[in-house]
VEXTI-738717 format. One record per residue (C-alpha): x, z, y; chain. Coordinates in pm, 1 decimal. Each point is the difference from the previous one (the first is absolute). Example, Ala and Ser with C-alpha at 12.3 -4.5 7.8 and 13.67 -1.06 7.14 Angstrom:
<pts>
       east         up      north   unit
     1230.0      780.0     -450.0      A
      137.0      -66.0      344.0      A
</pts>
This chain:
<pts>
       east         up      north   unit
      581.3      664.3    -2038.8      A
     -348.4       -2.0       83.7      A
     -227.5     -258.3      199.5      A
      -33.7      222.2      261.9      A
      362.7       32.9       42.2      A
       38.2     -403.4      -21.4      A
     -253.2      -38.2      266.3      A
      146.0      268.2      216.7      A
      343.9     -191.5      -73.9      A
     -165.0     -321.5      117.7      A
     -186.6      159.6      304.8      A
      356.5       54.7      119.4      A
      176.2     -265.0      -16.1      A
     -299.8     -215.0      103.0      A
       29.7      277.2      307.0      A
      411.4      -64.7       59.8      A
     -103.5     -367.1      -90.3      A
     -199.1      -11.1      335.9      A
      212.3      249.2      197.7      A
      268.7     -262.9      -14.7      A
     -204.1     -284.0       67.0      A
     -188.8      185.1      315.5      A
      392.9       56.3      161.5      A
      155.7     -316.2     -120.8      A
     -288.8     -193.3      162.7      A
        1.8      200.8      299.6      A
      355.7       89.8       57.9      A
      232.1     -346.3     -149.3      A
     -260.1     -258.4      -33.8      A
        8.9     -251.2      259.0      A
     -170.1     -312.2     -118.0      A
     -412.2       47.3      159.9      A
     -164.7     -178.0     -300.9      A
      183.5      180.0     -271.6      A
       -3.7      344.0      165.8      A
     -377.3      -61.5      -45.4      A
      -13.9      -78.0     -389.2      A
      238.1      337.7      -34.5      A
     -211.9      163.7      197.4      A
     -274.5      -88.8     -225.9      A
      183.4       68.0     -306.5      A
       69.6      349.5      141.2      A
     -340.3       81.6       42.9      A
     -113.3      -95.1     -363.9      A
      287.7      210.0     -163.6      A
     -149.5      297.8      226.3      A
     -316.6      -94.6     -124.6      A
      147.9      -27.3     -337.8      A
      181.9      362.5       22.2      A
     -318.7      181.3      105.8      A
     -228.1     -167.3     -262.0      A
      227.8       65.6     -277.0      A
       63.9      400.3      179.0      A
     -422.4        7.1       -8.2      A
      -25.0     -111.3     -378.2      A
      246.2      202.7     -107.9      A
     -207.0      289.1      140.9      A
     -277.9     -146.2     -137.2      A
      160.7       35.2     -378.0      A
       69.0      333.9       32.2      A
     -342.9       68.4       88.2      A
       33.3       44.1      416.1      A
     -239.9     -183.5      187.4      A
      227.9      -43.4      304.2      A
     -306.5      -73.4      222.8      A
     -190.9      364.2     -140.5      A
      293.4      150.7      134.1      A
       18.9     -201.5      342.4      A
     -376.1       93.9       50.2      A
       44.9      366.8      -54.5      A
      186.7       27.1      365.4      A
      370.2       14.6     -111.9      A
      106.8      -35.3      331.7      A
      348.0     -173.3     -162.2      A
     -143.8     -257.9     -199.3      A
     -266.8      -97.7      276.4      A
      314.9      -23.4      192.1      A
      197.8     -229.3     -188.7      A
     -296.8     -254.3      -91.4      A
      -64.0      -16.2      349.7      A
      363.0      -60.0       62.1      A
       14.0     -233.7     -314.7      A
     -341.2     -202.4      140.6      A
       94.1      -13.7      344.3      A
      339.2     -132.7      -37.8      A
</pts>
């Protein structure tokens, strides 16, 4: 197993990780002041999936940003998805 495939690994469960916290907080939790700190957890394990997605790029010798800049109209779509959410 490489470290590529490690840090894909990690990318998604850091991914699911925040997928579940995103619904639970929005969907079951009804406590105000916790629903915040969840919410905040969420949003660093999405930080944490896309960081780890980037570097693993990165050690494969993709420069995920070369390839956002060259208009691929996907991947300009999804960071502006990813940013604006």
């Amino acid at each position: 197993m490489t470290i590529t495939d490690i840090l894909i690994t990690y990318s998604l469960l850091t991914g699911i990780f925040s997928i579940l916290l995103f619904i639970f907080t929005l969907f079951f939790e009804k406590d105000r002041k916790r629903s915040k700190i969840l919410l905040i957890w969420a949003v660093l394990f999405l930080a944490a999936s896309f960081a780890a997605t980037e570097y693993a790029f990165w050690v494969e010798g993709v420069y995920l940003f070369d390839l956002i800049f060259k208009f691929n109209f996907p991947l300009i779509s999804y960071f502006t998805i990813w940013l604006a959410f």
